[in-house]
C-alpha angles and dihedrals in degrees: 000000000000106000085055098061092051086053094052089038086052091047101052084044089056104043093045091048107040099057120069127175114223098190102055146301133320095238124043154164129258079236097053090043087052092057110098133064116286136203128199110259095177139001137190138179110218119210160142082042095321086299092111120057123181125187101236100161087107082071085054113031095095095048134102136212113190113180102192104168112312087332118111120190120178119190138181104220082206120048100023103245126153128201109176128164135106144290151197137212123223143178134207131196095228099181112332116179141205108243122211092276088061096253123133109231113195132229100202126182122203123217135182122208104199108186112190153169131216114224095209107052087020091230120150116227139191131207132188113194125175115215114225097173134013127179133158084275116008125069132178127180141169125224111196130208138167094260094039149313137266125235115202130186116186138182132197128246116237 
């Protein structure tokens, strides 16, 4: 019985010690994850109640997204245009609920408020994106207007 427990002590040990990550930590915030440059992967125009879907990441491809704190710069490769200015992130409880053991579990919906100015024509924007999905390195997010909405797919650049 002993010698079992040193092996399973030994074996956390192990486990827990010999394997480092190098490019962050395990655990992080939607904050942290968003950090990094990021390129359109794919792109949609939703409309006509989601019945009608057009390809529209040519409009994109050549397009950057760099969070750097609470920074936000966007930038078309192409054509030279700059939009910086700054963001938040934000979550909402849309509609949690108690399950049978008693426990709330929550429905939360992530948005990000990008406010920024466009160094050219020297107009200020606003965009509202809702996040549907954030990992380390994939992001996908929704941009929603009265005609249709945008899909958007991203990766980051390493």
């Amino acid at each position: 019985m002993r010698q079992a427990l040193l092996l399973a002590i030994s074996a956390i040990l192990l486990f827990t010690t010999s394997c480092t990550r190098t490019n962050g930590p395990v655990i992080m915030s939607p904050f942290e994850k968003l950090q990094g440059e990021w390129y359109y992967n794919k792109a949609f125009f939703v409309y006509n109640s989601g019945i009608v879907r057009d390809d529209v990441l040519n409009d994109f491809i050549d397009c950057r997204i760099l969070f750097d704190g609470n920074i936000i710069i966007m930038e078309n490769l192409r054509t030279g245009q700059v939009l910086e200015g700054t963001f938040e992130l934000y979550r909402d409880d849309v509609g949690g609920y108690w399950d049978e053991n008693g426990i709330y579990q929550e429905d939360i919906e992530r948005f990000l408020t990008a406010y920024l100015y466009d160094t050219r024509t020297n107009r200020r924007f606003t965009y509202d994106w809702q996040i549907n999905y954030l990992t380390c390195n994939k992001l996908n997010f929704g941009e929603f207007y009265a005609d249709g909405n945008y899909s958007f797919k991203m990766k980051k650049v390493y």
